[in-house]
C-alpha positions in Angstrom: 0.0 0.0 0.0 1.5 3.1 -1.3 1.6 6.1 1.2 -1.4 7.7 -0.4 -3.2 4.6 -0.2 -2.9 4.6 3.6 -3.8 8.8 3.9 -6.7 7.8 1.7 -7.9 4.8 3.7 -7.5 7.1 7.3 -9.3 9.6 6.0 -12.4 7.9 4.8 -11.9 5.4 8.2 -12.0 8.8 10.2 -15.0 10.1 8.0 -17.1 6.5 9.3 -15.9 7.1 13.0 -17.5 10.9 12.9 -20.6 9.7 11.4 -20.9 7.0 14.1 -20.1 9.6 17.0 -17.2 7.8 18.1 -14.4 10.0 19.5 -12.3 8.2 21.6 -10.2 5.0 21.4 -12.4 3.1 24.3 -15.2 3.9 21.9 -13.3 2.4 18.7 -11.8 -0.7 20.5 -15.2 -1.4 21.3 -16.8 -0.8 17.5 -13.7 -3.0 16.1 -15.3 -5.6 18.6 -18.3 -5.0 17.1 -17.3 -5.4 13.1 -15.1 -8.6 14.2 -16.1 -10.4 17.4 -19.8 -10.7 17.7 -19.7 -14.2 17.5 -20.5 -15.5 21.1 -18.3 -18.9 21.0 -14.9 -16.0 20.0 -16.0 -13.8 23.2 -16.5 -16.6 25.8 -13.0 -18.2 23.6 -15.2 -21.5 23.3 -15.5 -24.2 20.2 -18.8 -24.1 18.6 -19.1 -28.2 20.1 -18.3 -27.1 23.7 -20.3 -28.4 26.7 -22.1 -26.3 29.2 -19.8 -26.8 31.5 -16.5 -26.3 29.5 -18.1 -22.6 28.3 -19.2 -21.8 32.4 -15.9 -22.0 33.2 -14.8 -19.8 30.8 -17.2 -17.4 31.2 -16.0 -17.3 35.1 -12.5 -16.8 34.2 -13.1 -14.1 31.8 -15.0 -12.3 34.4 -12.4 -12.2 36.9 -10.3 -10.8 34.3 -12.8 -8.2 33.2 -15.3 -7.2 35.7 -15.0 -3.7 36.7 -14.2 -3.9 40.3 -11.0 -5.8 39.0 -10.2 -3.1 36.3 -10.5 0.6 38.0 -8.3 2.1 36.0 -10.6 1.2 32.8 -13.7 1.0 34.3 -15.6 1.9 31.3 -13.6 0.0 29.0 -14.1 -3.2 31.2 -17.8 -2.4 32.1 -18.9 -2.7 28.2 -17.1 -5.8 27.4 -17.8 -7.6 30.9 -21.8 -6.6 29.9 -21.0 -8.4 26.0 -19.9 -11.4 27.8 -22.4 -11.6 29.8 -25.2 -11.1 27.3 -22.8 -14.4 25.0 -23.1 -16.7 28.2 -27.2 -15.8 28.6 -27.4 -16.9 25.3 -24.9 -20.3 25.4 -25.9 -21.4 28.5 -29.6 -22.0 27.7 -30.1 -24.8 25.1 -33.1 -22.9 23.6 -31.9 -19.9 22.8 -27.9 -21.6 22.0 -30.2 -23.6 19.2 -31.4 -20.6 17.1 -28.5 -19.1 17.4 -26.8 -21.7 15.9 -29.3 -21.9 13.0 -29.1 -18.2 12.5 -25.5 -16.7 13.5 -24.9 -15.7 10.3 -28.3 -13.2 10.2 -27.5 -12.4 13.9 -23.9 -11.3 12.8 -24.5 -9.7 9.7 -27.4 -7.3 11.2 -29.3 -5.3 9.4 -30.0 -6.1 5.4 -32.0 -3.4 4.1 -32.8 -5.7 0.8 -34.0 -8.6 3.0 -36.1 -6.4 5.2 -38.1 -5.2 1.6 -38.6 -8.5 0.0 -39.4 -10.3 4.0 -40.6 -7.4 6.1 -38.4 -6.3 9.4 -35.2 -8.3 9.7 -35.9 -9.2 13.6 -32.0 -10.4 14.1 -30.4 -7.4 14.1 -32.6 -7.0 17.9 -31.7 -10.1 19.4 -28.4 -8.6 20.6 -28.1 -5.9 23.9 -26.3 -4.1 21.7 -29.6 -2.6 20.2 -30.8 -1.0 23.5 -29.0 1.0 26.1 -30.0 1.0 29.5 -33.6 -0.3 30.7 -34.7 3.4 31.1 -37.7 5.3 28.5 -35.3 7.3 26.4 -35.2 7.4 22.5 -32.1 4.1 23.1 -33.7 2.3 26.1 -34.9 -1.3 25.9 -38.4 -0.1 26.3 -38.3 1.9 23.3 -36.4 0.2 21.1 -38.6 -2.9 21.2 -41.8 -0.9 21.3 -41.1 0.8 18.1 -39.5 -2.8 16.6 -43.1 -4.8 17.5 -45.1 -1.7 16.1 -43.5 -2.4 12.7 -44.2 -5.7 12.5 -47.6 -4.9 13.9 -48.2 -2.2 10.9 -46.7 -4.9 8.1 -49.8 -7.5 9.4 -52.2 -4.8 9.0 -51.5 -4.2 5.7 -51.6 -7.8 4.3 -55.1 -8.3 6.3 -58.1 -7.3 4.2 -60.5 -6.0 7.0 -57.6 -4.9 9.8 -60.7 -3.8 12.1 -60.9 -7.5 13.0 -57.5 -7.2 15.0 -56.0 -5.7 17.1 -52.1 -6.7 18.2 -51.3 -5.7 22.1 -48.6 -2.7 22.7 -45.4 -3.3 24.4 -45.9 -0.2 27.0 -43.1 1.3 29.1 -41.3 0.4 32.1 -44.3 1.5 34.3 -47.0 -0.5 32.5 -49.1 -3.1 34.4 -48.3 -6.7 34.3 -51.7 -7.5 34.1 -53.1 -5.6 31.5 -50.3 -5.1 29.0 -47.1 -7.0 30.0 -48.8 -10.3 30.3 -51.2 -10.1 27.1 -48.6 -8.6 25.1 -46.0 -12.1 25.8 -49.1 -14.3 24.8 -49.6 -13.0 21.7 -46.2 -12.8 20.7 -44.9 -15.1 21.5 -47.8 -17.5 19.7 -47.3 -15.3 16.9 -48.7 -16.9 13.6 -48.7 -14.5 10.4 -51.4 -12.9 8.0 -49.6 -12.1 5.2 -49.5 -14.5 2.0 -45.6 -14.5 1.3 -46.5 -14.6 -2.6 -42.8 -13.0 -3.8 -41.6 -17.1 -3.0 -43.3 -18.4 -5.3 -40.7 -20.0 -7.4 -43.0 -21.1 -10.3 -45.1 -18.7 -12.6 -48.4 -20.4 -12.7 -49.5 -18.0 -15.7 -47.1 -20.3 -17.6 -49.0 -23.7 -17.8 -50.0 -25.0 -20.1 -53.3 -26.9 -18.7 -54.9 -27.2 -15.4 -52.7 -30.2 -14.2 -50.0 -28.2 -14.5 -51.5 -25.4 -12.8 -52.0 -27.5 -9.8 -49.0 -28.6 -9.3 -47.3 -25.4 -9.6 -49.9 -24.1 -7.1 -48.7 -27.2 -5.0 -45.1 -26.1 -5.2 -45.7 -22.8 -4.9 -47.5 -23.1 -1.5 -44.9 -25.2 -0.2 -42.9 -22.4 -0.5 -44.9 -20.0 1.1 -45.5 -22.5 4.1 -41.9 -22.7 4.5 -41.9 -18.9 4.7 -44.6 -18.2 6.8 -43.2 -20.9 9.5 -39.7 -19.2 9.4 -41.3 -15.9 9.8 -43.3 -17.2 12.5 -40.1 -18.6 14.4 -38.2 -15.7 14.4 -41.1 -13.1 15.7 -41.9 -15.9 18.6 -38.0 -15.9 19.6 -37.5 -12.3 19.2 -40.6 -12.5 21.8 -39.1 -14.8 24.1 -35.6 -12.9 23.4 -37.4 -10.0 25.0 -38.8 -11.5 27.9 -36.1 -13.0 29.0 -34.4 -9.8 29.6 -37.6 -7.2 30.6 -37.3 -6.1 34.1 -41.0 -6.1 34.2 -41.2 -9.2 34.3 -38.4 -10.2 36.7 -39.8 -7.7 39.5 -43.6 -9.9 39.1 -41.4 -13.2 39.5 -39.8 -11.4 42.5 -43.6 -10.4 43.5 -44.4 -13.4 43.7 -41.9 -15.1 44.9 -42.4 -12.8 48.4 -46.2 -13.7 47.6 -45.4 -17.2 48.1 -42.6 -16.8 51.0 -45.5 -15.0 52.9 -48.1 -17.3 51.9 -45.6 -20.2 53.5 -45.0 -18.3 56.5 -48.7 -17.8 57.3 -49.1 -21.6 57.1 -46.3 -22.0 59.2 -47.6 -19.6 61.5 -51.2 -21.4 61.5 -49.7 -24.4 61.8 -47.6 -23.3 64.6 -50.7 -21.8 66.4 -52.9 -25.4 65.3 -49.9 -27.3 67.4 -49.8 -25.1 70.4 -54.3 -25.2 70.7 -53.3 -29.0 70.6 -50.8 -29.1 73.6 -52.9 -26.3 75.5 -55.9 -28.8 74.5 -54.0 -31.8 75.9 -52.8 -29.9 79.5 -55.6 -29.2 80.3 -57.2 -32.7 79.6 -54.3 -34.1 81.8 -55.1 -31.1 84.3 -58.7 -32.0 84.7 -57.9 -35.7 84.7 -55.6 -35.0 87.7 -58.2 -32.9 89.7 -60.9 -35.8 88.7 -58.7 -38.5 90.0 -57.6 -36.0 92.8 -61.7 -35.8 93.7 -62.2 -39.4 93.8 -59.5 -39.7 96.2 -60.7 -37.1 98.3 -64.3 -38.7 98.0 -63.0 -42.1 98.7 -61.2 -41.3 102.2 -64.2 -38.8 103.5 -66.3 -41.5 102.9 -63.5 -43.9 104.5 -63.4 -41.6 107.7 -67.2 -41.5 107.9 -67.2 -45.0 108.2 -64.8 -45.3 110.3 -66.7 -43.0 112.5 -70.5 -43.9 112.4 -69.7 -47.8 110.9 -68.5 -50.7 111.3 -65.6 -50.0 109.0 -66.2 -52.8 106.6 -68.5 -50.6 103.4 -64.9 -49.6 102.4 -63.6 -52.8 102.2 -67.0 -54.3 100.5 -67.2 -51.7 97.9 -63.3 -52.2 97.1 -63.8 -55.9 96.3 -67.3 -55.5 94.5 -65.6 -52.8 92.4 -62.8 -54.8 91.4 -64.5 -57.7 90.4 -67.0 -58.4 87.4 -69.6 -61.2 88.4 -70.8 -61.4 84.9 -67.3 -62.3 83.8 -66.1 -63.7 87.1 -63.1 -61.9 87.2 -60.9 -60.0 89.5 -59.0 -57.2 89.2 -56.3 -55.2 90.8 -57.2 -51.8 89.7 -59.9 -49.9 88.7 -58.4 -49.1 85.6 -58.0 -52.6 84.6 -62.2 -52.9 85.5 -62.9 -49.9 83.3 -60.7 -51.7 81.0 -62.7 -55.0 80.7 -66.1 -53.6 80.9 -65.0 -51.4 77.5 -64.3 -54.7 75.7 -65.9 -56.5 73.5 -66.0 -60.2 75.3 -67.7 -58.3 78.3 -70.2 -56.5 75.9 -70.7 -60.0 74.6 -71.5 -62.0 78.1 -73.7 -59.2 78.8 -75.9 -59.4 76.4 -76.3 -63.2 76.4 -76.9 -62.5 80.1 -79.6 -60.3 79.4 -81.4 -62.7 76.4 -81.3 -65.6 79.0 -82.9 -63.4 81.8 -85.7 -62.1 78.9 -86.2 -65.7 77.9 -86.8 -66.4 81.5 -88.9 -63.9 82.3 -91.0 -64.7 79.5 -91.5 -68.4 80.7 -91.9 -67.2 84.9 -95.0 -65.0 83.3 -96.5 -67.5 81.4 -99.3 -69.2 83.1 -99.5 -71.9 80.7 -95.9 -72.7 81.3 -95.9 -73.9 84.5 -94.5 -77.7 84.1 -91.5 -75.6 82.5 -91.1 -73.4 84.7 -90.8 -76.5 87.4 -88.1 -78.2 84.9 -86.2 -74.6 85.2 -86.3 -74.1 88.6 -85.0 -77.6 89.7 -82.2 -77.7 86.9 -81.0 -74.3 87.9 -81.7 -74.4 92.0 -82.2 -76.4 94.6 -84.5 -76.4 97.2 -83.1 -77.7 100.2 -85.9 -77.6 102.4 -89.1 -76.2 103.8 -89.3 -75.7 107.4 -92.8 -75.0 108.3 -92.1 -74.5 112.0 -89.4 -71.9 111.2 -91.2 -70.7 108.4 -88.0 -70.9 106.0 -87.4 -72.2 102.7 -83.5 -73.2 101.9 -82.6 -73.1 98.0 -79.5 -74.0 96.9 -77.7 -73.8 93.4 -77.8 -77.2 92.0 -73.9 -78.7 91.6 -73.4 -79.8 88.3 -69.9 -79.3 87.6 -67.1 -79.4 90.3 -64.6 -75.9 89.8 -62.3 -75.2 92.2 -63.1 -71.3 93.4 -60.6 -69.2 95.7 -60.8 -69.1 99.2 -62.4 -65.7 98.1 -64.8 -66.5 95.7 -66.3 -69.5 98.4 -67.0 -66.9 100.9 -68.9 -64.6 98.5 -70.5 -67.8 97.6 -72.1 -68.8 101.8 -75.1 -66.8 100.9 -77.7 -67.5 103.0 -81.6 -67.0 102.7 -84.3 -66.6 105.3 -87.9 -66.6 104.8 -90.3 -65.4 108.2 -92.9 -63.6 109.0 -91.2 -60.3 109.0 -93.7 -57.9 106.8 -91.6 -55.0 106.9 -88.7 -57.2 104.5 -86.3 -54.5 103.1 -86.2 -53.7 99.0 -82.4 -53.7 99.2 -82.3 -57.4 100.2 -84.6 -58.5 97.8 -82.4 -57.1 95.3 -79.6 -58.9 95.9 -81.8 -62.2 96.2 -82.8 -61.8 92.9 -78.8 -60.8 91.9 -77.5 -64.1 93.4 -80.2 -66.1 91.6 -78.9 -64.0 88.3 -75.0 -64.5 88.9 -75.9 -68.7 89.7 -77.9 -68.7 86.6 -75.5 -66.8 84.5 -72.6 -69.0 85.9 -74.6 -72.2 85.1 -75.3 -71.2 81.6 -71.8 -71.3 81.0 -71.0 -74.6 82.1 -73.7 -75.5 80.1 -72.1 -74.4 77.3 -68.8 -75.4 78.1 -69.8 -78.9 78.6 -72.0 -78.8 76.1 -70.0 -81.3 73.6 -69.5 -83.7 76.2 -73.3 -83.6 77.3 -74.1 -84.9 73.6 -72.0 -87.8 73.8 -73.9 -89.4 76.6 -76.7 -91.8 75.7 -80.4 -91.2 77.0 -80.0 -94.0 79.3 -76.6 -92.1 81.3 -78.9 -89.0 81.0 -81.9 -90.4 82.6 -79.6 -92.3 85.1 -77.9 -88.6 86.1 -81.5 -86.8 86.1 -83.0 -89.0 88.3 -79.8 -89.2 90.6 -79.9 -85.2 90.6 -84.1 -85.0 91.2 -83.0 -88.0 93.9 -80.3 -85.9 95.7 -82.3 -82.9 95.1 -85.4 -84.3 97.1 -83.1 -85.9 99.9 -81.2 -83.2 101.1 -84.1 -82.4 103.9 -86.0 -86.0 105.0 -89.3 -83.4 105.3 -91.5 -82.9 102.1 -91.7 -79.4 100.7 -95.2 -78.0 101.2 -96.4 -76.0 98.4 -98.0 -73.5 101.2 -96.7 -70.3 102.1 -95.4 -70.1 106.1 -96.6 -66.8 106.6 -100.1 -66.4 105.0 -100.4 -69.8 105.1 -102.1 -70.0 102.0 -101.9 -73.3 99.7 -100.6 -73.6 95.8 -100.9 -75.8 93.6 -97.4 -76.0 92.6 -93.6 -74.6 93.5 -93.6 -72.5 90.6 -96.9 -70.3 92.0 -95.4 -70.8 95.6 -92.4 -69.0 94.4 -94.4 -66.7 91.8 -96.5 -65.5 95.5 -93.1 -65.1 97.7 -91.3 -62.7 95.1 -94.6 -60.9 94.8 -95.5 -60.4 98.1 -92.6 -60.1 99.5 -92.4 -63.3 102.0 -89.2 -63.4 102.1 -85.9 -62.6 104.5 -82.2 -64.3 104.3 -81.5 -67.2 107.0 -78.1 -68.0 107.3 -77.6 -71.3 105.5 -73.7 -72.7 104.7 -74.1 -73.4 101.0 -70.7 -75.2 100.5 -71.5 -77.8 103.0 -75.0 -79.2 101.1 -72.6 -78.9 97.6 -69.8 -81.3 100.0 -72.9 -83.7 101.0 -74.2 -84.0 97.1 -70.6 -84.5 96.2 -70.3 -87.4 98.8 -73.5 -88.7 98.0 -72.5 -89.1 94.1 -69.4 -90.0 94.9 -70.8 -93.3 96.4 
């Protein structure tokens, strides 16, 4: 190059730099990285095959070297290139946007084509760089108004291709104060399912005015529109990721994910907070249970030893004792216990429920058959299977029943004294209620205890033959009938008046009340039957 080559070529190079306002070698370092390093993969100093990981790690060492905090003495300098790099590992490191890039770097690097933009409409690559925009603010340069004025043009070449342009209406871009929710967020889902109205007729590769017949006419048609398919799809693809380009980087939108992403952290932390306020009702809820179980166990204590100390007082100091050992023990179940809880226990189960209510059929059924008049040869069968009747004294006016032994279970010394219950029938009219009541309970536990062994020996009971069965029934009516040498009378000793059988006998003493307990050792009549089968 001859010397007035070179003066030629600086002076038309320092005509460009006026025209493009650059005065100062920061600014001209940074247009020459403009004209001959745009390519993302040369910034980040990458192959075009490198892995996400290889071009991260680049990234970070090139931002050491040129972030401005490292670089005070060209802060400027440093600031622009550390904000290109940036903007090349945005791109790189998400796969999306790396793809399109890749399909289109050459459009993206060559910018604008002013012979493109009049046969295609806007060339939309030349704005999917940051260095299109300055700043985020709502001057003529800002991102704001650079893509508002870019989306308007592509808005005003769809109006012109549609016929009737009434029919649409494409959503503005706004500013930097507009509100998500009535132009940010309709203005993304438009765009960025953007589908184009105009024809793209200047593809057409064929000339269908030159066939010859209609055959021919078709299938140019049919080439033709594959053409403008092709077009229309590409055109669509490069408006949606210009779209997506955008709101990636609007600050709009990152403030309403940072809206709602204190939306959410509050919404967590009044669940927490209800939750925290759920578990402290519960444990309040639960001391206080314990608190009034304490004072209601504390209350039956207290109740228990003033009524100890009463009876200790005015009694004979054995109630206590009594009601300890009834308490404690279930006569349905014939069980003992050695605490009330354990009794609360057991009644709440279902084997208790059970015996309970078979107790309660078998007392029905009885009843039933006591009432019936016309049942009175049944009622005789019941009374001398069930009890005994050990005698009839007429001079004492008594009448001795006895639970009829028919299986031999060893009891507790316990169990054998609650068992020396002893009955007593006189002339007494004033008889108390209470002592009634517990005749009729002792006839209930014996019957109740008999049923079982019924059952329990029921198997073995259907083994025997009729003759062992008549043998033992008349050896039981036999014992039954000698345990006193006197006859039972069927008349009452204290009205003297006369039935016609035991059952109405019976029927009249429960009824009127002729009854009183006399003290009668039970054990020793079971010890005679015993000896008497025994021989």
């Amino acid at each position: 190059m001859t010397f007035l080559q070179y003066v030629n070529f600086m002076f038309r190079l320092e005509f460009f730099l006026h025209t493009l306002n650059i005065k100062n070698s920061t600014d001209f370092v940074f247009f020459i990285i403009f004209i001959c390093m745009k390519c993302y993969y040369e910034l980040l100093k990458v192959d075009k095959k490198a892995t996400p990981d290889e071009i991260k790690k680049s990234y970070r060492k090139l931002a050491l070297k040129w972030h401005p905090d490292k670089n005070p003495d060209r802060l400027q300098e440093c600031t622009e290139y550390f904000s290109l790099l940036q903007a090349a590992y945005e791109v790189l490191s998400d796969p999306h946007e790396r793809a399109f890039y890749d399909r289109h770097k050459e459009s993206i690097l060559k910018g604008y084509d002013e012979g493109q933009e009049n046969r295609t409409g806007l060339d939309v690559y030349q704005y999917m760089t940051i260095s299109c925009f300055k700043g985020f603010g709502d001057d003529e340069h800002s991102f704001y108004s650079v893509y508002r004025d870019v989306f308007e043009r592509i808005a005003e070449e769809e109006y012109n291709s549609i016929d009737d342009s009434r029919d649409w209406n494409y959503p503005k871009f706004g500013d930097s104060t507009s509100d998500y929710d009535e132009i940010v967020e309709p203005f993304y889902s438009f765009w960025t399912g953007f589908c184009t109205k105009r024809s793209f007729a200047w593809l057409d590769q064929y000339d269908i005015r030159q066939a010859d017949n209609r055959s021919i006419a078709r299938a140019i048609d049919k080439e033709n529109k594959k053409f403008r398919d092709a077009g229309k799809k590409k055109r669509n693809e490069e408006v949606r990721e210009l779209a997506l380009f955008v709101r990636k980087r609007d600050k709009r939108i990152q403030k309403r994910k940072e809206e709602l992403e204190i939306k959410r952290k509050e919404q967590e932390e009044k669940q927490k907070q209800r939750q925290r306020e759920k578990i402290k009702a519960n444990l309040e809820a639960v001391k206080n249970f314990k608190e009034n179980e304490e004072l209601d166990k504390l209350y039956k204590e207290q109740l228990y030893q003033l009524e100890k100390d009463i009876d200790n007082d005015y009694g004979d100091g054995e109630s206590v004792k009594e009601y300890e050992e009834e308490t404690l023990y279930c006569i349905a179940c014939e069980k003992e216990f050695k605490s009330v809880k354990a009794l609360e226990n057991h009644k709440n189960s279902k084997k208790h429920k059970q015996i309970l209510e078979d107790l309660k059929k078998h007392m029905k059924d009885e009843d039933k058959i006591l009432f019936n008049d016309d049942g009175e040869d049944m009622i005789d069968e019941i009374m001398v299977d069930e009890f005994e009747v050990v005698g009839f004294d007429v001079e004492d006016k008594t009448v001795l029943v006895n639970s009829a032994p028919k299986n031999n279970v060893k009891k507790s010394k316990k169990k054998e004294r609650k068992n020396k219950k002893k009955w007593d029938i006189n002339n007494d009219s004033d008889i108390e209620v209470e002592e009634c009541v517990k005749l009729n309970e002792y006839i209930e536990n014996e019957t109740c205890r008999e049923v079982r062994k019924d059952e329990e020996d029921e198997n073995e009971v259907k083994e025997r033959n009729k003759k062992s069965k008549r043998r033992d029934k008349n050896i039981s009516n036999q014992e039954t009938h000698t345990v006193n040498s006197q006859p039972i009378p069927s008349s009452c000793s204290i009205c003297n008046q006369i039935f016609e059988s035991r059952t109405k006998l019976f029927n009249h003493i429960r009824t009127e009340g002729h009854a009183q307990l006399k003290t009668i050792d039970i054990q020793t009549e079971k010890k005679k039957s015993k000896g008497k089968k025994g021989k």
